[in-house]
C-alpha positions, 0 to 999 in steps of 0.5 A: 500500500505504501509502495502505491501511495508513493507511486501516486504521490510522485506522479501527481508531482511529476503532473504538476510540473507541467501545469502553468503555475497560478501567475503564468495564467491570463487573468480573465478580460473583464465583461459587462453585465447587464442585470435586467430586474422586472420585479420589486420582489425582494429575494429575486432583487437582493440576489441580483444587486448582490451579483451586481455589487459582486461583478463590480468588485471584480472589476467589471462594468455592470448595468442594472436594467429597472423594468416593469415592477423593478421600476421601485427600486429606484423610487427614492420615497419608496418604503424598502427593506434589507435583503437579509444577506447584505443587510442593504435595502435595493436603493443603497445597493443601486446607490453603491453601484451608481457611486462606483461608476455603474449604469442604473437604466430605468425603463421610461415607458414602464414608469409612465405605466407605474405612475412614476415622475422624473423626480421620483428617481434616486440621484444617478439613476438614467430614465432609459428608452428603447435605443439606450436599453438596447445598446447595453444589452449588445454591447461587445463582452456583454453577459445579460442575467434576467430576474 
């Protein structure tokens, strides 16, 4: 058993003389994610802005696309809880993103729809229409994640 073991053991060595080593390997290109929210729900919500936050620390460009019922989050008077995870309510987490240089588009028809104003927005948040939602969604390198 011991003879097996040493064989095993010299050539798991002997393979891993020919691997790159950590600092030989590209580092990854960054992309841009685009996360198109079309609920107010707080779970769906939480976990999205909390990939968004997580894209962005790993020094990627990140949209945040508001739609349909995910036009609140953006609603500056609105009453919102803290995702339990991060302990941040949407708004804080959008503010962060839009503080960090991150878009925050929200869909101008869907607010028309919603009874949303102009000035209800939090500050940074970019009223979108048809041609401005599509370009974020084509952009080169761009990875688009739908909650």
């Amino acid at each position: 058993m011991t003879l097996l073991r040493q064989t095993m053991l010299a050539l798991a060595l002997l393979g891993a003389t020919f691997l790159p080593g950590a600092g030989a390997m590209a580092q990854p290109k960054p992309h841009h994610f685009v996360f198109s929210i079309t609920t107010d729900e707080a779970w769906a919500t939480g976990s999205a802005l909390t990939q968004a936050l997580v894209a962005s620390e790993l020094g990627h460009r990140v949209t945040v696309l508001l739609s349909v019922r995910g036009i609140y989050l953006a609603q500056a008077g609105s009453a919102q809880g803290g995702f339990a995870v991060t302990a941040k309510s949407p708004r804080e987490m959008l503010a962060t993103l839009i503080r960090d240089g991150h878009a925050v588009l929200v869909c101008g028809v869907c607010m028309v729809a919603g009874g949303m104003d102009t000035e209800d927005l939090i500050e940074g948040a970019t009223i979108s229409g048809p041609e401005a939602t599509f370009d974020a969604l084509t952009m080169p390198d761009t990875v688009v994640l739908s909650y």
